[in-house]
C-alpha positions as CSV (number, residue, x, y, z in Angstrom):
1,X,11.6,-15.1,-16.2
2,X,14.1,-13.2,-18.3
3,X,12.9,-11.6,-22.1
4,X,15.5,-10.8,-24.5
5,X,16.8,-7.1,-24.7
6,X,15.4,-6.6,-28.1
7,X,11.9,-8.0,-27.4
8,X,12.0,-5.2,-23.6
9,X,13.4,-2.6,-26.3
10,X,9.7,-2.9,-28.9
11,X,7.9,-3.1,-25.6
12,X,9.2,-0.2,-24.1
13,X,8.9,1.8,-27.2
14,X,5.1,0.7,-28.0
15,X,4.3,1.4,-24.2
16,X,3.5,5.1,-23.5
17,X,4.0,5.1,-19.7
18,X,2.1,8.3,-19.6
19,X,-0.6,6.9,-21.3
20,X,-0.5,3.8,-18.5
21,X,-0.5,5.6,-15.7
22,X,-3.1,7.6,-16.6
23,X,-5.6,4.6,-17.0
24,X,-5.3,4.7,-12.6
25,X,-4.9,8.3,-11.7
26,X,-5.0,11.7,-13.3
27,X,-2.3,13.3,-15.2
28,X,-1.9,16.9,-14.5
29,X,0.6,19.3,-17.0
30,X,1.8,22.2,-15.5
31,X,3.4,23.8,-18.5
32,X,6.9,22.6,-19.7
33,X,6.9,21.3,-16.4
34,X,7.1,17.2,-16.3
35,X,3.3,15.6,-16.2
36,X,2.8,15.1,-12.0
37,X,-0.4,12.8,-10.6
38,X,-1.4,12.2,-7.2
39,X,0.7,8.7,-5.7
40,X,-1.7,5.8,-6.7
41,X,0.5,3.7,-4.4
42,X,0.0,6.7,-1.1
43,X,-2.3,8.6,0.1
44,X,-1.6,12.6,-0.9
45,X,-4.0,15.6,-1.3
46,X,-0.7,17.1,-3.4
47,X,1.0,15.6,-6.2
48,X,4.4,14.6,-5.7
49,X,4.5,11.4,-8.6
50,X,6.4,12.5,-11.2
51,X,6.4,10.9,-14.9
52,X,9.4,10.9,-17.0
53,X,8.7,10.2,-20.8
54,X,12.1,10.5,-21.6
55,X,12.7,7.8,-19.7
56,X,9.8,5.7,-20.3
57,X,9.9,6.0,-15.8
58,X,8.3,7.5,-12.7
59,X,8.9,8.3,-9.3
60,X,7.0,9.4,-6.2
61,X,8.8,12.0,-4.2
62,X,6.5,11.3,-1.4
63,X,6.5,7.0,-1.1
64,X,9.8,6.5,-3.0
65,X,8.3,4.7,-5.1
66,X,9.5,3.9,-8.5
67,X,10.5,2.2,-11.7
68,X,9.5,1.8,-15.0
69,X,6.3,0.6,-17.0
70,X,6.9,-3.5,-15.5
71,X,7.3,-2.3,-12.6
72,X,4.4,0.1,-12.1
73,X,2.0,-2.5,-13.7
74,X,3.3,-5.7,-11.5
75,X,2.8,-3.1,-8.7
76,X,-0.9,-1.5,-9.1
77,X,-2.1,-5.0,-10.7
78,X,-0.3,-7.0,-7.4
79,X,0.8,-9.2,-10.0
80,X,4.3,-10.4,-10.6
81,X,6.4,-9.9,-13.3
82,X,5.5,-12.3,-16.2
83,X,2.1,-11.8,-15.6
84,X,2.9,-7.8,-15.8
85,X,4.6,-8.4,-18.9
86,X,2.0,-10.4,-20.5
87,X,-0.4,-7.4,-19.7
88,X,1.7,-4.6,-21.2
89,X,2.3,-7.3,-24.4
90,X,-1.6,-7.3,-25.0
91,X,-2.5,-3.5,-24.6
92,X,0.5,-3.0,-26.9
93,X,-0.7,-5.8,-29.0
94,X,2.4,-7.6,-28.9
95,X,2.6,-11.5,-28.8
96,X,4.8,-12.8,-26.2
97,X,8.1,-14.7,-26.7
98,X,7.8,-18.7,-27.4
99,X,10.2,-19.5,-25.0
100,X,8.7,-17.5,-21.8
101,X,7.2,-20.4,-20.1
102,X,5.9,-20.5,-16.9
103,X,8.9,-20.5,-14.2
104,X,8.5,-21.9,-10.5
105,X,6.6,-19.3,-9.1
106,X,4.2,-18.7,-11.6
107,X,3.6,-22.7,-11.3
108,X,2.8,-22.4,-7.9
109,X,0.5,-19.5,-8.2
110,X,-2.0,-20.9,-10.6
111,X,-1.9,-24.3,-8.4
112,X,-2.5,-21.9,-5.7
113,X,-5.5,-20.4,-7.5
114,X,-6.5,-23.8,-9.1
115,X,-7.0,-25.3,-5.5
116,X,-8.8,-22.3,-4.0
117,X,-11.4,-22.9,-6.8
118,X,-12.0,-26.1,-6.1
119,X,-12.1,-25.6,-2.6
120,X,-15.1,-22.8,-2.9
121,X,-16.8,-25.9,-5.1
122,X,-16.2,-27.8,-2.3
123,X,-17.6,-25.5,0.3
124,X,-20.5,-24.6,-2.3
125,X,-21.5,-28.2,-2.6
126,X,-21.4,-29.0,1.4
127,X,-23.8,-26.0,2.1
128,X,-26.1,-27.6,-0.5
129,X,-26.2,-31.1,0.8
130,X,-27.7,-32.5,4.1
131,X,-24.9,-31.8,6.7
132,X,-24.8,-27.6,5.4
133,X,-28.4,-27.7,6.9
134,X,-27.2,-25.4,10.2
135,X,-25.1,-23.2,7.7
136,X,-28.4,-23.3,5.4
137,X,-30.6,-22.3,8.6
138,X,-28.2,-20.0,9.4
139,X,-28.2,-17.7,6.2
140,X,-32.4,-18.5,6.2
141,X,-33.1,-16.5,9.3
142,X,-30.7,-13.7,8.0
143,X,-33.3,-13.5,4.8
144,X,-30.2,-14.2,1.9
145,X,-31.8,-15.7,-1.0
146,X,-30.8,-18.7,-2.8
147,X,-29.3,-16.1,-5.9
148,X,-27.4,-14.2,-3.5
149,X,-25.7,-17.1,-1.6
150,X,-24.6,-18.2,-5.4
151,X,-23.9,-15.0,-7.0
152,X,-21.1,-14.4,-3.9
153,X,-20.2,-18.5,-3.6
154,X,-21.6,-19.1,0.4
155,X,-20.3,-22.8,1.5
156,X,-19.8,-24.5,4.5
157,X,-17.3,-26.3,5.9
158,X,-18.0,-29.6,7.6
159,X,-17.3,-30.3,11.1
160,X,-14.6,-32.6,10.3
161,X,-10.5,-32.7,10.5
162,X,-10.0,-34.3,7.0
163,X,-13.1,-34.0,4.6
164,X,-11.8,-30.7,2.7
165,X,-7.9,-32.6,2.6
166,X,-9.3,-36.0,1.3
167,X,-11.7,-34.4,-1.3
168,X,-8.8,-31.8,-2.7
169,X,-5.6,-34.9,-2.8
170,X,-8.3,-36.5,-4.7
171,X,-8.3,-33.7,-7.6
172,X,-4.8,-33.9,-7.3
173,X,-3.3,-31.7,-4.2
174,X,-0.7,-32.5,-2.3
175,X,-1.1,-32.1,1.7
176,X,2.1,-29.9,1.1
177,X,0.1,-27.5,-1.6
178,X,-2.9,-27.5,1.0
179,X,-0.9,-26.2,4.1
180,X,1.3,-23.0,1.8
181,X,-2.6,-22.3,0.3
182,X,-3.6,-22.1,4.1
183,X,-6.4,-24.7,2.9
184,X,-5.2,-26.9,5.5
185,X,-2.7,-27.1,8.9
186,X,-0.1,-29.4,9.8
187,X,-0.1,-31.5,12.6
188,X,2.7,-32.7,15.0
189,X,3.1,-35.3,13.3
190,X,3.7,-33.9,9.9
191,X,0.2,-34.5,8.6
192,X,-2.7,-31.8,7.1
193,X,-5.8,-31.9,8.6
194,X,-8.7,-29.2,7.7
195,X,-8.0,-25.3,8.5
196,X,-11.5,-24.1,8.0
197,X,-14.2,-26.6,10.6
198,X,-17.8,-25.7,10.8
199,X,-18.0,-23.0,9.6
200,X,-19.7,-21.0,6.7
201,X,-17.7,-20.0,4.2
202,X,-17.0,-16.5,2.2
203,X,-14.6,-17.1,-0.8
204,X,-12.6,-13.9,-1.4
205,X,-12.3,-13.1,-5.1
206,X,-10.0,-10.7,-7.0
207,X,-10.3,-8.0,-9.8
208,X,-9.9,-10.9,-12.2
209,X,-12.2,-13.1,-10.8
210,X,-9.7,-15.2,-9.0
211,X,-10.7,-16.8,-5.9
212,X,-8.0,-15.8,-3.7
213,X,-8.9,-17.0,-0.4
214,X,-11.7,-17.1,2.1
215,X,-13.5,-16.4,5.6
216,X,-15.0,-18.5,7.6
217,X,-17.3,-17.4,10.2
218,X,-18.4,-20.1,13.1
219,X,-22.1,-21.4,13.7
220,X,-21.7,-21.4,17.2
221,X,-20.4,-20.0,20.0
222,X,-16.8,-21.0,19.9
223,X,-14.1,-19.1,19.1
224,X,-12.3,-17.4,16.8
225,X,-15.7,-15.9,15.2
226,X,-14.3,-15.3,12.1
227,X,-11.3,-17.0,10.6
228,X,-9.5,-15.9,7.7
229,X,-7.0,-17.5,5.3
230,X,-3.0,-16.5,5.7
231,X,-0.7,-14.7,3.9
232,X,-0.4,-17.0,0.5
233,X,1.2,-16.5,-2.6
234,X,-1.8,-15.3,-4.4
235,X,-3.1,-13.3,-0.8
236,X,-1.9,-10.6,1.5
237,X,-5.2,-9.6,3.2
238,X,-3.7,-5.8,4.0
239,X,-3.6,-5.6,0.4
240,X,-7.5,-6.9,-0.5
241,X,-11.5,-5.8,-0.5
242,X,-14.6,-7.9,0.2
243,X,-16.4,-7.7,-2.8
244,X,-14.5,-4.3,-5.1
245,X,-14.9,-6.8,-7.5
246,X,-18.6,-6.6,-7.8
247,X,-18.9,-2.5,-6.8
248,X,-16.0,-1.5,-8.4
249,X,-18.2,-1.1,-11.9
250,X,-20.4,1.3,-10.5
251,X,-20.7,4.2,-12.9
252,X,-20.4,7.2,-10.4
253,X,-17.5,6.3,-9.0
254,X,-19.0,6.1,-5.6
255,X,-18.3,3.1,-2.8
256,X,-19.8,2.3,0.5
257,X,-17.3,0.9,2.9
258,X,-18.9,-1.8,5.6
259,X,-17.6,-3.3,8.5
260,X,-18.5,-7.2,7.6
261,X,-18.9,-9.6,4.8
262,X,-22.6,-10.4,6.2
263,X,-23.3,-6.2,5.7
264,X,-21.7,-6.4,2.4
265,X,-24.0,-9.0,1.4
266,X,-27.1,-7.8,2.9
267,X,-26.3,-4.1,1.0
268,X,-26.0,-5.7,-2.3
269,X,-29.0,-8.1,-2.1
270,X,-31.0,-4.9,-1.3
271,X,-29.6,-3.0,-4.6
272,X,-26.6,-1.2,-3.2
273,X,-24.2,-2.7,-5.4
274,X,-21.2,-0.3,-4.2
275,X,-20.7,-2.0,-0.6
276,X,-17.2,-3.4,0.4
277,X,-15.5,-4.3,3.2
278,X,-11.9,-4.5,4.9
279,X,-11.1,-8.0,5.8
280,X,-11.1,-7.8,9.5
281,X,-8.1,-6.6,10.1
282,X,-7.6,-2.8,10.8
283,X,-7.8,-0.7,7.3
284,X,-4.2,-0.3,5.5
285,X,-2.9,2.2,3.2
286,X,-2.9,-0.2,0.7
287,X,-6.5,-0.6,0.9
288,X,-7.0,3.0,0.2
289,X,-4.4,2.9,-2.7
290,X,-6.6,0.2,-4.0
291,X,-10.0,2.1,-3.3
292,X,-8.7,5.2,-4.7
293,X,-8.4,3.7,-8.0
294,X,-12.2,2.8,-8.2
295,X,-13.8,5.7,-6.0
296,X,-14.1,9.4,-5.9
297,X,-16.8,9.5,-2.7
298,X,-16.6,7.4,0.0
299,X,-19.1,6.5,2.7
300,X,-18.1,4.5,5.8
301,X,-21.1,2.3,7.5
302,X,-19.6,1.0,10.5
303,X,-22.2,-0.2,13.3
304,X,-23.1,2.6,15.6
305,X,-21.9,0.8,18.7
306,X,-18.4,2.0,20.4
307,X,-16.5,-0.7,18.5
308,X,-18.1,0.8,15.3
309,X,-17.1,4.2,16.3
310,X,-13.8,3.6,17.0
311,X,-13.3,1.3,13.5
312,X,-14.9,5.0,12.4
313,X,-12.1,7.4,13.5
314,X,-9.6,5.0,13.1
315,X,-10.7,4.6,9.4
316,X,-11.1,8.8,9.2
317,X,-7.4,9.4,10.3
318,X,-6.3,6.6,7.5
319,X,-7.9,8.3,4.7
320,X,-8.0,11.9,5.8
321,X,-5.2,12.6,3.3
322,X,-7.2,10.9,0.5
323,X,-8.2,12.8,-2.2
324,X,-11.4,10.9,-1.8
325,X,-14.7,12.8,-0.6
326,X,-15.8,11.5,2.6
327,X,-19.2,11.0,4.2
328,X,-20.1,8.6,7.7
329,X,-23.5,7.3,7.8
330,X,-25.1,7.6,11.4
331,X,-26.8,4.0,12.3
332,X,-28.9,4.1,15.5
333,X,-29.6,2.1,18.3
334,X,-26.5,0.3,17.7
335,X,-27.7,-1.6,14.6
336,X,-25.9,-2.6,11.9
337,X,-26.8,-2.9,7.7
338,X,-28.1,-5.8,7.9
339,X,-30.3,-5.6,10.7
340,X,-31.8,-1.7,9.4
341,X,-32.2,-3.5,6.3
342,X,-33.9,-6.8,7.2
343,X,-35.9,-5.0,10.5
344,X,-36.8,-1.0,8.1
345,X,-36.2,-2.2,4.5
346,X,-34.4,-0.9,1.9
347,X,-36.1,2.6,1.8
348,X,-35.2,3.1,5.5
349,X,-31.4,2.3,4.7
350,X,-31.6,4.1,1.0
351,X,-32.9,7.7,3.8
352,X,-29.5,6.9,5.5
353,X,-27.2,6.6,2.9
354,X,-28.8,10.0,1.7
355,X,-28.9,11.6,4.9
356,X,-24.5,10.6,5.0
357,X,-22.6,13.6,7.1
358,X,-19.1,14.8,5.7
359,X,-15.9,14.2,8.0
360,X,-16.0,17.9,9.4
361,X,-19.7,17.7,10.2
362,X,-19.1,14.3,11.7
363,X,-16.1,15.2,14.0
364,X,-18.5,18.2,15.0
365,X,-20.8,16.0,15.3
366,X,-18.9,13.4,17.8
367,X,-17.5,16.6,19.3
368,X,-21.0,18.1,20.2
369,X,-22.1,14.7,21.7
370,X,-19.2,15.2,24.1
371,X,-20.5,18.1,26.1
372,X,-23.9,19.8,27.5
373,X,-24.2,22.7,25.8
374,X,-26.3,24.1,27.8
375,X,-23.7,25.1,30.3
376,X,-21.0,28.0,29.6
377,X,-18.6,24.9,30.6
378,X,-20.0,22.6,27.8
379,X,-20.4,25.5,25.5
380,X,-16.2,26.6,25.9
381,X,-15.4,23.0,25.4
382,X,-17.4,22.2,22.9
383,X,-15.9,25.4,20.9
384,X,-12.3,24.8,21.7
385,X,-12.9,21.3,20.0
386,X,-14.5,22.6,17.1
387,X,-12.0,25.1,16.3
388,X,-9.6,22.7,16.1
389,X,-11.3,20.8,13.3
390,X,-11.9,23.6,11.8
391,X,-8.6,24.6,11.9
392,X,-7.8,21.3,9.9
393,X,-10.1,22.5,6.9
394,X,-8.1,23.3,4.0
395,X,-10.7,24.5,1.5
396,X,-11.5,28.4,3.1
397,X,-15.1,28.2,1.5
398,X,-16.3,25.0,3.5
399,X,-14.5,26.6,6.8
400,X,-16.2,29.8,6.4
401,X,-19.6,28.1,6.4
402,X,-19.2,26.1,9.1
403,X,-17.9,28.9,11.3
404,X,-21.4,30.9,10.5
405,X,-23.2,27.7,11.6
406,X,-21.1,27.4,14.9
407,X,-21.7,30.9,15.1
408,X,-25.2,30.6,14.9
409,X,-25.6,27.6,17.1
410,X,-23.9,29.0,19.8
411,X,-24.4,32.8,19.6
412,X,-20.8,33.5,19.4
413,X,-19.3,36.2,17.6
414,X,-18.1,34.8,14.2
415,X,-15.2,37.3,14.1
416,X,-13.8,35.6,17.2
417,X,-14.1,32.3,16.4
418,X,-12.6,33.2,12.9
419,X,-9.5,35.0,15.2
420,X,-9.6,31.4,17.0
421,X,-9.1,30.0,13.6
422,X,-6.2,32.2,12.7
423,X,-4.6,31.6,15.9
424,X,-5.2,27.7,15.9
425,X,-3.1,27.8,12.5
426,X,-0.3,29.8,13.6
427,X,0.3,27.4,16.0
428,X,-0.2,24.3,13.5
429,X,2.1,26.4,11.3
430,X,4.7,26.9,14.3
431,X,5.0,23.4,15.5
432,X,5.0,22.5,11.9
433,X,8.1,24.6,11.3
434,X,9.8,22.9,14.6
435,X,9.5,19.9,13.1
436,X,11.1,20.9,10.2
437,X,13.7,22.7,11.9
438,X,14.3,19.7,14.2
439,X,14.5,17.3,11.6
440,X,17.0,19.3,9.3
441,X,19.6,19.0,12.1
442,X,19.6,15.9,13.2
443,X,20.1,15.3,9.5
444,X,22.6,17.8,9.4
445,X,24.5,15.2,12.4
446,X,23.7,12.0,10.5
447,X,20.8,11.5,13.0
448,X,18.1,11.2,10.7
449,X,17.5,9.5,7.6
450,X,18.2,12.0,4.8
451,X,15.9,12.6,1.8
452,X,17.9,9.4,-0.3
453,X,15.6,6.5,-0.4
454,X,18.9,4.6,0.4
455,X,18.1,3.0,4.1
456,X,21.7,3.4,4.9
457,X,21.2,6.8,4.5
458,X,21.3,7.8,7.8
459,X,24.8,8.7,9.1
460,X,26.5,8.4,5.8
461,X,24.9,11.5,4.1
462,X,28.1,12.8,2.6
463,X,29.0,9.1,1.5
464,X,25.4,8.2,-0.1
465,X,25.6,11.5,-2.2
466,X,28.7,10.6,-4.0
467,X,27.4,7.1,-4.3
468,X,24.8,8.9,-6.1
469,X,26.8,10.8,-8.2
470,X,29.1,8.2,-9.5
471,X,25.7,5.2,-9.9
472,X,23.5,8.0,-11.9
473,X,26.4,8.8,-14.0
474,X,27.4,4.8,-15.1
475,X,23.4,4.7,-16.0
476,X,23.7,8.0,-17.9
477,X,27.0,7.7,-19.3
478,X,28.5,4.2,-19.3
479,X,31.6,5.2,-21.1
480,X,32.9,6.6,-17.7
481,X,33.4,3.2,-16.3
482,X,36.7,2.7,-18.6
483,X,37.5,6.2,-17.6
484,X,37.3,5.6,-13.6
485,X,39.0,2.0,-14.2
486,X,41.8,1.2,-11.6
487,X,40.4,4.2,-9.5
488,X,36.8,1.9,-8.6
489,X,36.0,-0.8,-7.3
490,X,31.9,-2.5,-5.5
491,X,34.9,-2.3,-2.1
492,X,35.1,1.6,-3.0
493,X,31.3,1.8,-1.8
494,X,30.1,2.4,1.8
495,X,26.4,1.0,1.3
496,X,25.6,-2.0,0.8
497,X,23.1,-0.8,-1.9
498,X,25.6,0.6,-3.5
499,X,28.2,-1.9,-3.5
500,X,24.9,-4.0,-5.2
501,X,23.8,-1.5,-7.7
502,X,27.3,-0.7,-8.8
503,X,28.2,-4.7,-9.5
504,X,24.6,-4.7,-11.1
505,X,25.4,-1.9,-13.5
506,X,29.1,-2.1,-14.1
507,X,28.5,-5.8,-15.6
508,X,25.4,-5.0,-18.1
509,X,28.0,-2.4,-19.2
510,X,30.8,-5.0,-19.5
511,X,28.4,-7.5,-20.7
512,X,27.3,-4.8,-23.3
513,X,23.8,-5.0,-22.0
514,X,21.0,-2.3,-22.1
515,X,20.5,0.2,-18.9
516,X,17.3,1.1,-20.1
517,X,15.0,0.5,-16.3
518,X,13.0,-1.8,-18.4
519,X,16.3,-4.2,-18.5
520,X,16.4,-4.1,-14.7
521,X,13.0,-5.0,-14.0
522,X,13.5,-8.7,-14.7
523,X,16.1,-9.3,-11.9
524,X,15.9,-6.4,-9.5
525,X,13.7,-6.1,-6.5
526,X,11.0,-3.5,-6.2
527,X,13.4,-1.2,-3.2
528,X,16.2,-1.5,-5.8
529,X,13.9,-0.8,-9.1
530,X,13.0,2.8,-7.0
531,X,16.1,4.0,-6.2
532,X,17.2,2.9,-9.6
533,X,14.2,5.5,-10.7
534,X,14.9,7.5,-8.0
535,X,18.7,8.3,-9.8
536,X,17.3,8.8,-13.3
537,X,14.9,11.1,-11.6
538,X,17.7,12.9,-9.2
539,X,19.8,13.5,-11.9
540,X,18.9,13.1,-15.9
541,X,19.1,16.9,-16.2
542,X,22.3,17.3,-14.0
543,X,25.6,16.4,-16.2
544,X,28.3,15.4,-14.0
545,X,31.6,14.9,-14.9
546,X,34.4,12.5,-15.3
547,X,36.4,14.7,-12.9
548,X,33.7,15.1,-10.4
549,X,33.6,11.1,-9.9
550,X,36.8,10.8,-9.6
551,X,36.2,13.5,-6.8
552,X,33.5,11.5,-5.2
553,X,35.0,8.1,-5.2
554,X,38.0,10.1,-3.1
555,X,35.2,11.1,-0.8
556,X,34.1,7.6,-0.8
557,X,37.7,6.2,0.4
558,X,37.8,9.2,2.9
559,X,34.5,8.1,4.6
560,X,34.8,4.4,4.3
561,X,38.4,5.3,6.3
562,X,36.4,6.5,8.8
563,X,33.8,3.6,9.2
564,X,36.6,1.3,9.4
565,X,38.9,3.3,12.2
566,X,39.0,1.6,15.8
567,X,36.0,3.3,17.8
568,X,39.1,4.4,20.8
569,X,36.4,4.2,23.5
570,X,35.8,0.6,23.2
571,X,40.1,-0.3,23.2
572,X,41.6,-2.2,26.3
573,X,45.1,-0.1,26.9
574,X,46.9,-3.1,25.6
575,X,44.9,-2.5,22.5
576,X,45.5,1.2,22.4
577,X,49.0,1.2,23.3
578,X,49.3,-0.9,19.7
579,X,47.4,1.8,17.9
580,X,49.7,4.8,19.6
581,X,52.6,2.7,18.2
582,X,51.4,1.8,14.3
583,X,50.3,5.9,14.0
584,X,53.3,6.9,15.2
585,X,55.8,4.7,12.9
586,X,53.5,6.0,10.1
587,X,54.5,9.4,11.2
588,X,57.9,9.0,11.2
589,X,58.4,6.3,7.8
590,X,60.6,8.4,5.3
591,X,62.0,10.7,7.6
């Protein structure tokens, strides 16, 4: 959907992006120095988003990502880019244009959300009629009561190929719609037939209250035990939590992160209102982004059995770079929420929650378990392990009081272990500095990818810098196009990102049209929208010159010369002799 210059141009200047971004992380000032803000997009424990007013943009210097207010709200909202719009046009209490109708995509995405709703109706209805007795049986003996199987939207689907297809073409579907909302499969024969059989249903619903898609989890013993919808266009399930729309409005700020939707549901029902879930796949950094933006303290229930543990630590090295505080609950006897809950009560699981260790006293904790103690064997290996976790405690106060306790617990000198310490980070700090030192050379011999979010960075460092030079200077200073004519050309580039920007920007300036990054957000993808950002960033302090252009587009021709040389290695004689002879009548032309 495109929006007239003019009508960007009052939206861009009623937005304050500062203001925006603010609403989903915090803004820190550092003097004169441009407002910074840990990544909502990344994990970081140290700010590296940047926010430039000037520019009505931002950039994050650790994820590359960037753009400007469009872009950052179509982003963090995982909406697209009307909708975005439409949101920035109502905080800024701006009406939107007449003629912005809905465009394809938009049209499939409210069908898409229009038939998920009818489909949880659907599901809702069969679990409250005769053949939803086993689901209804089922949710019985787990002690959910009739207001909690409606306040989250529990159905079942019936044991049949075509019930849920025949119901939903009646409302108006097409079998086509069905099978891209992963409602329903197609057969051999071209035909849709049910995706979700016998089983009971979990409807997954958004921030906005949209359902999105759903789980299904079997009655019997057959397999898959749960199934979940596909990637749609309203649903990316790496991108989604079980229930953040109900917890996220919890006043501290505080979320409990559960394995399953059946835990989730069991938490809330017994007053802990701040349970989510991932949605059984293996916990994304998108997921944390998306937590991040509702929680300052998170606690992980996972069952206590090995699986548990594992979903545990793999969950722990995911968010350890999270600004969020961590705690682990400890579930015994390998029992899970809802059974503590249904089998203790809600007092019992209410001790737990309270009784939550931190990530260091946990990994202590796990490390402990792993040896006897009793023996100077299991003592030193028990020590060597802590150390090292220790060793990965930033804040000196926390690592000083654990070292008293290990110290204590063991009867070791704390002055040695505190000497361990040291030499635990000098190491840390030397392998560290390897890594640097490794990975500035290979970049040095176009090995590795340099610091330009371009992906063709790697190999053409010298070539990508003067791409650079010349792009940030059109979008700075778009008189210089009719100073570098005849000299440049979208052939003159050696990227094919730049060859794209360059076209991109050359014609709004022909055209006359705006460069503002507002402009681009329309038509430009959200890896081209960054490094757009990425160059206003880069450079909107540094003034290059006409002359220093025309300096880089010869660099330009030089290295493009040497992508396009014969690779000698790889020529038959025949082939080389040729070569010999075309070099050396060059040589000898105007003697």
């Amino acid at each position: 959907m495109r929006f007239s210059e003019n009508f960007l141009a009052e939206l861009r200047q009623r937005t304050d992006i500062e203001e925006l971004i603010g609403r989903y992380t915090e803004i820190k000032h550092r003097g004169s120095v441009r407002p910074v803000a840990l990544c909502p997009f990344h994990t970081e424990k140290t700010p590296s988003f940047v926010i430039y007013k000037d520019t009505q943009s931002y950039y994050c210097f650790g994820c590359q990502m960037g753009g400007d207010a469009i872009n950052f709200v179509k982003n963090i909202e995982r909406i697209d880019y009307t909708e975005a719009v439409k949101l920035l046009c109502e905080r800024a209490g701006m009406a939107m244009p007449t003629d912005a109708g809905d465009d394809e995509f938009n049209r499939i995405r409210r069908r898409c959300y229009e038939a998920n709703r009818e489909a949880a109706r659907f599901f809702y209805s069969c679990l409250r009629s005769p053949e939803g007795n086993q689901a209804a049986q089922y949710l019985d003996k787990r002690k959910l009561l009739p207001e909690t199987v409606k306040h989250f939207g529990l159905g079942f689907a019936p044991d049949s190929w075509d019930r849920l297809v025949k119901h939903m073409k009646a409302k108006g579907f097409t079998e086509r719609e069905l099978i891209d909302f992963d409602l329903a499969k197609e057969s051999k024969k071209g035909t849709a037939y049910d995706n979700f059989r016998n089983r009971l249903m979990f409807p997954i619903i958004d921030l906005r209250g949209n359902v999105i898609a759903f789980g299904g989890r079997v009655l019997d013993d057959s397999k898959p035990k749960y199934l979940n919808t596909g990637d749609t266009p309203v649903f990316k399930k790496g991108q989604y939590v079980y229930a953040l729309n109900f917890a996220k409005n919890n006043s501290e700020r505080k979320l409990i992160l559960c394995e399953g939707y059946m835990d989730v549901i069991a938490m809330h029902q017994a007053g802990f209102t701040n349970a989510v879930a991932g949605l059984g796949t293996a916990f994304t950094k998108e997921q944390v982004s998306l937590l991040m933006r509702y929680c300052d303290e998170l606690t992980l229930c996972f069952d206590s059995d090995e699986a548990g543990k594992q979903a545990t630590n793999r969950a722990l090295r995911l968010l350890s770079s999270s600004p969020m505080k961590l705690k682990i609950m400890h579930l015994a006897d390998g029992k899970d929420p809802d059974e503590i809950i249904k089998t203790q009560g809600k007092e019992r699981m209410k001790k737990i929650i309270n009784a939550a260790v931190n990530d260091t006293e946990f990994a202590l904790n796990e490390a402990r378990a792993r040896f006897d103690i009793t023996t100077d064997d299991g003592r030193l290996g028990y020590l060597n392990e802590a150390v090292a976790v220790l060793a990965d405690v930033s804040n000196a106060i926390e690592r000083d009081i654990y070292l008293s306790k290990l110290s204590s617990e063991l009867g070791v000198d704390k002055v040695a272990l505190e000497q361990q310490i040291k030499k635990q980070l000098r190491f840390k700090k030397k392998a560290q500095e390897t890594t640097q030192f490794n990975t500035a050379m290979k970049t040095l011999m176009g090995e590795e990818k340099a610091q330009s979010p371009n992906p063709e960075a790697r190999g053409n460092v010298r070539a990508v810098k003067a791409e650079e030079i010349i792009l940030s200077s059109l979008l700075l200073h778009p008189d210089y196009l009719k100073k570098l004519s005849g000299h440049i050309s979208a052939d003159v580039f050696v990227t094919e990102l730049g060859k794209r920007l360059y076209t991109d920007i050359s014609e709004r300036i022909l055209s006359g049209r705006s460069l503002e990054l507002m402009a681009f957000s329309g038509d430009t993808d959200n890896a081209d929208m960054s490094y757009l950002s990425y160059l206003v960033a880069k450079f909107s302090e540094i003034s290059n010159s006409v002359e220093e252009c025309r300096q880089c587009i010869t660099t330009l021709i030089e290295e493009k010369g040497k992508k396009d040389a014969p690779d000698i290695s790889k020529l038959s004689a025949e082939e080389y002799l040729e070569l010999f002879k075309k070099k050396r009548n060059n040589n000898t032309e105007g003697v």
